[in-house]
VEXLUM-274821 format. One record per residue: x, y, z of N, C-alpha, C in turn. Coordinates in steps of 0.1 Angstrom, whole numbers, plus 5000, padded with zeros to 4 digits. Each point is the difference from the previous one (the first is absolute). Layout:
! VEXLUM-274821
XYZXYZXYZ...
END
This chain:
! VEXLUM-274821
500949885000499150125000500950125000499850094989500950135002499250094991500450145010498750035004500550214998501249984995501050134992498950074992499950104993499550094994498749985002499450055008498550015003499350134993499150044997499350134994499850105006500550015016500050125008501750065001500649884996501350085001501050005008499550005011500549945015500749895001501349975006501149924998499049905019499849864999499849935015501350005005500050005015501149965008499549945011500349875006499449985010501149935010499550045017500749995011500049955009500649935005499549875015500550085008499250015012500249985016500449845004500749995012500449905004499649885006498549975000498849915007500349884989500050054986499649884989500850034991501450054996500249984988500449874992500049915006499449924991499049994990499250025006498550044991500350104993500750125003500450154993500849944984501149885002500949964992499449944988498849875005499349954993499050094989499550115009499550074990500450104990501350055003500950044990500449904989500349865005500349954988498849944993498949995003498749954990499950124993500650125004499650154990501350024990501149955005501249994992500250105002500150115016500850135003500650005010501250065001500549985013499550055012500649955011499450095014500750135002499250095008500750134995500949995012501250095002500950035007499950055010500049985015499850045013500549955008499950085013500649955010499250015014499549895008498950045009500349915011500950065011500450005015499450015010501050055008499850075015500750055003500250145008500550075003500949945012501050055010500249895014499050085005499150045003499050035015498949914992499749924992499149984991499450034990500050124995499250084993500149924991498850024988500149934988501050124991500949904993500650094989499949984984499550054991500049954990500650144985500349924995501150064990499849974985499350064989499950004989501350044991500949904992501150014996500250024981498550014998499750074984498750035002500150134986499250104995498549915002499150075005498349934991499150164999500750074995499450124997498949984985499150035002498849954992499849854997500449955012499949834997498749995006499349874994499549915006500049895005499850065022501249895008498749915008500149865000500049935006500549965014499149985008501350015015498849825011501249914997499349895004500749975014499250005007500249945012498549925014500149955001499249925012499750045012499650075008499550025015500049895010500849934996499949875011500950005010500549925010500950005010501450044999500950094999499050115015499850094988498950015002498650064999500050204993500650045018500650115003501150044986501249965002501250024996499549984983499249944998499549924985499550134995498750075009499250114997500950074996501050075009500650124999500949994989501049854997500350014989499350064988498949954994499450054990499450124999499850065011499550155005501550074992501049975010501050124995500549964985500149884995500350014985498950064990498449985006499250084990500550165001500150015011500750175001500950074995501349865002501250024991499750034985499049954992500049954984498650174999499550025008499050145001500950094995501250015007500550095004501550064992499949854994501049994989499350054985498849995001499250104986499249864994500249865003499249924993498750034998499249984985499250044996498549905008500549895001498649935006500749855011499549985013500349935008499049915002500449875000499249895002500449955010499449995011500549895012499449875000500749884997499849914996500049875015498449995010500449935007499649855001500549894993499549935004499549975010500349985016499550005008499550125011499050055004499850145007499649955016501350055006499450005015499250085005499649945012499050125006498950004994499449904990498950004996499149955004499849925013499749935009499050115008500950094999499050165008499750104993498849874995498750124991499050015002499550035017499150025004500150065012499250045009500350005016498949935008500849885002499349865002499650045018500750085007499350055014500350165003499350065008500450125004501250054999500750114993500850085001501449914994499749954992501349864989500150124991501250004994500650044987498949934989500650104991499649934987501450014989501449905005501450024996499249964986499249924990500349984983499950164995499050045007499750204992501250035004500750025015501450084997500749954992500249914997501349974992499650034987498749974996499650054985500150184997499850075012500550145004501249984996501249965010501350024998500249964985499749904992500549964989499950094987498550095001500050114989500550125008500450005008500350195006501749964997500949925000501249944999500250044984498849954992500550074982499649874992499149915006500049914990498750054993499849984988499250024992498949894994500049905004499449855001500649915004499049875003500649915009499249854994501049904997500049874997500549935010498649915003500249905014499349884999500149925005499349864999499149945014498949974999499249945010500350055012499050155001500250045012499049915010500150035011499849965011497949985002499650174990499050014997500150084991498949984989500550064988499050165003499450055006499950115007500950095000501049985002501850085004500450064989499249984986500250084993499550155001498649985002499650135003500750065012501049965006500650145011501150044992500449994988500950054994499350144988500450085000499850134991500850014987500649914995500549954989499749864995500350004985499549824998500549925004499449895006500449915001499549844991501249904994500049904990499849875013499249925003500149945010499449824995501649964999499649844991499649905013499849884991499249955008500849854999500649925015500949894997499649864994498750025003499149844994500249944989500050104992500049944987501349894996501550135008500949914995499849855009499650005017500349855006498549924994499450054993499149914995500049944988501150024991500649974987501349865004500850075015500049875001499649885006498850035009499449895002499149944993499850094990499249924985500749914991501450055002501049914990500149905008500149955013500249975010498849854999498750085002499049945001499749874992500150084985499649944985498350015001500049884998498149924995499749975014500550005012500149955010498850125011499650104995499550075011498849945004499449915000498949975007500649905013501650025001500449965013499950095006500150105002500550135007498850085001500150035013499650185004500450085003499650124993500750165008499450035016500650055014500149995010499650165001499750095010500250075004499950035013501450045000500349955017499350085009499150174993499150035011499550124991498650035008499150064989500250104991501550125006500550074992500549974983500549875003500649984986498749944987498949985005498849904992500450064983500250155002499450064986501449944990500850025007501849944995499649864998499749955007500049834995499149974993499050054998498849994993500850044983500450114999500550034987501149844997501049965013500949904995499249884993499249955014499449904992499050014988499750084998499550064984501449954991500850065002501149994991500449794999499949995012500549825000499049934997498850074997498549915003499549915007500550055014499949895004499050045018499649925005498750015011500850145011499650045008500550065010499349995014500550035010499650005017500850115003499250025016500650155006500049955018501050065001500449925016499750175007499349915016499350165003500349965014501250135003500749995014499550125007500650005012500050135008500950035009500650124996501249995008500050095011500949915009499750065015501050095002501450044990500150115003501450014992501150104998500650024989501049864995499849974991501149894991499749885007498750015004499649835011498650004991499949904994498749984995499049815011499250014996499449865001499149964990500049914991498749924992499149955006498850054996499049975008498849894990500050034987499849904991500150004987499949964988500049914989498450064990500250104991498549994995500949954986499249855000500649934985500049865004500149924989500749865007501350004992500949975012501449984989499949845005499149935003500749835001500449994990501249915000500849954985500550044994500050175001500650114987501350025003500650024993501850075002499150174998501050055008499350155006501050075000499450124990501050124995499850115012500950025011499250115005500850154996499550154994500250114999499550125009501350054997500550125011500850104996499950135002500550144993501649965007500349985010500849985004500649925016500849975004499849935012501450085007499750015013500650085009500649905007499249995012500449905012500049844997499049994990499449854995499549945005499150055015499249975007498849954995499050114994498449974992500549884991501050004988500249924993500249845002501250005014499949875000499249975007499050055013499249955007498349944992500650124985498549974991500549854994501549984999500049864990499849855008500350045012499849865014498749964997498550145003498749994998499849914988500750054988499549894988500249915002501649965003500249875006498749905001500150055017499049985008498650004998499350084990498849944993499849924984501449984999500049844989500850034992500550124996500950054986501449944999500049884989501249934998501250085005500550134992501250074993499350155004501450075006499250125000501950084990499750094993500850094997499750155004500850105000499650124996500950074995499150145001501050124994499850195001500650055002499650144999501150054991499950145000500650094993501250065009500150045010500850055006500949925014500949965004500549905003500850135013499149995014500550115006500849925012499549895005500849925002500750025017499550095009500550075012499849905014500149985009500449985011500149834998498649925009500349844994499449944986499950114994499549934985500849894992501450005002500649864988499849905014500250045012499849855007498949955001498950074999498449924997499749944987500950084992499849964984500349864997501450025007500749845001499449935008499449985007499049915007498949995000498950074989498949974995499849884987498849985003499749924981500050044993500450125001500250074982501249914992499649974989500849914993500750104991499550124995500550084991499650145004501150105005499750154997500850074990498650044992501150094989499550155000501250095000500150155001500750064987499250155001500850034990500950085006500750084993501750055004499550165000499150065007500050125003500550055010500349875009501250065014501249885000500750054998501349884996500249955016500249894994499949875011501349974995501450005020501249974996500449885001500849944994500349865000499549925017500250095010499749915012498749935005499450094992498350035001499549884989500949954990499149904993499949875003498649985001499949885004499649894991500249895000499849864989498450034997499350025005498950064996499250094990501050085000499750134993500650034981499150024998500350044984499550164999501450084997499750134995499849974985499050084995499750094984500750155004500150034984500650124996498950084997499850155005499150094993500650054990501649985002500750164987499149974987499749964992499349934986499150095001499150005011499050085003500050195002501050015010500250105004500950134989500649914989500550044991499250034991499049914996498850034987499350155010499750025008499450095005500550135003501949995001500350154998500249994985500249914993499950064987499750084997498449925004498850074994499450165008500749975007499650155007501350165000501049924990500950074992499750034991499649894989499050034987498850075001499550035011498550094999498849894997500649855002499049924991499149935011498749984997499249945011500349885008499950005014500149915006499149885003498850074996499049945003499949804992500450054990500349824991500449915007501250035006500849925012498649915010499650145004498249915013499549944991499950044989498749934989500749845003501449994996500549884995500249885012
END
């Protein structure tokens, strides 16, 4: 894919912060451009430092980075490089996040809570970005607290291409799972996509990253059971939803989400559940310590690349959802 002489004239450049460039690499080379030239530290008292080391004066800049752990240090990276590339005269800024923290708080679930997704969608256009390309937020609501556009793809498609390839002729083994009533409308489109039955597991949780299963609307007896999820944190709801299938007849349970966040005892429950397969995609890079025999990452760059193309070209995005 190369993606040189576009009709507005404007030369791309695009930039990683330090959370994922992996992912940043991968999608420079599906575009066939290099990564642009920076430098993004710390000061000794901490400070974030970051250093643009060529021109992007009337460029059009790309700036990919992730909000994941830590979290903090992640944000502020991409804060001060969008400001950096503002301020350097670039003509248009894309902040490109695969994953968005803090999206978790988009609401005020009790008296007097933050609402951190609106600040940060504050901080992210007052900083100089000009739009924002992100993947499966938390709730897709989180768009509207942004005052700029937002491109906001969706991860199903790609882990349901491979469990279709996966599957074959075979779906009338399988059901899509949803491990709790939030996700119905997500799994409801997957198993559209696999054609295949669905159930919804309906817990209540007694209090943060502690869930309980309380029951089963579906029959999984006998089915290998796909369960989906935007992402898994602690891996608490997940594995305690795959025991329940277990436990009310379901041969095989696999799953999968989009975002692979992975924090306190999540790989040690993971490793000790019946999940026979978790597959993630790579919008928070997972380090060699963290993988487990379990786990199959997918690549978005394919994805993430047709979409700044196309949002370099001026050309609709919308085909991509169609497809």
């Amino acid at each position: 894919m190369i993606i040189h002489g576009s009709l507005h004239g404007k030369g791309i450049k695009i930039f990683s912060c330090n959370s994922n460039r992996q992912l940043a690499q991968a999608i420079c080379d599906e575009l066939h451009e290099k990564m642009g030239i920076s430098e993004v530290g710390k000061f000794s008292d901490g400070e974030i430092s970051v250093t643009l080391k060529e021109s992007v004066r009337g460029q059009d800049c790309f700036v990919i980075q992730s909000t994941s752990d830590p979290v903090n240090d992640n944000l502020m990276e991409m804060l001060i490089m969008i400001d950096a590339l503002k301020r350097a005269s670039a003509a248009r800024i894309t902040a490109v996040i695969p994953y968005m923290g803090y999206a978790r708080q988009d609401r005020k679930a009790r008296s007097r809570d933050p609402i951190s997704a609106k600040l940060c969608a504050d901080l992210i256009s007052t900083a100089g970005a000009d739009r924002v390309l992100t993947m499966d937020l938390h709730a897709a609501q989180i768009q509207g607290f942004f005052n700029i556009p937002v491109d906001h793809l969706l991860g199903a498609p790609l882990l349901a291409k491979y469990f279709k390839e996966k599957i074959g002729d075979n779906n009338g083994e399988y059901m899509c799972v949803s491990p709790d009533l939030g996700s119905v409308t997500r799994v409801r489109n997957f198993a559209q996509r696999l054609d295949c039955p669905m159930a919804i597991i309906d817990k209540r949780r007694q209090k943060a990253n502690v869930s309980e299963v309380m029951n089963i609307i579906g029959d999984v007896k006998g089915k290998k059971v796909l369960l989906i999820d935007d992402m898994v944190d602690t891996a608490g709801t997940i594995c305690n939803a795959a025991q329940a299938l277990i436990n009310n007849g379901a041969i095989e349970v696999s799953a999968c989400a989009t975002h692979a966040v992975l924090s306190g005892p999540a790989l040690e429950r993971i490793e000790k559940s019946c999940i026979k397969e978790f597959v993630f995609l790579d919008t928070i890079h997972l380090p060699e310590e963290k993988m487990l025999d379990k786990f199959t990452i997918l690549s978005t760059a394919p994805y993430f690349a047709e979409v700044i193309e196309r949002i370099y070209t001026d050309k609709p995005i919308s085909l991509i959802f169609e497809d």
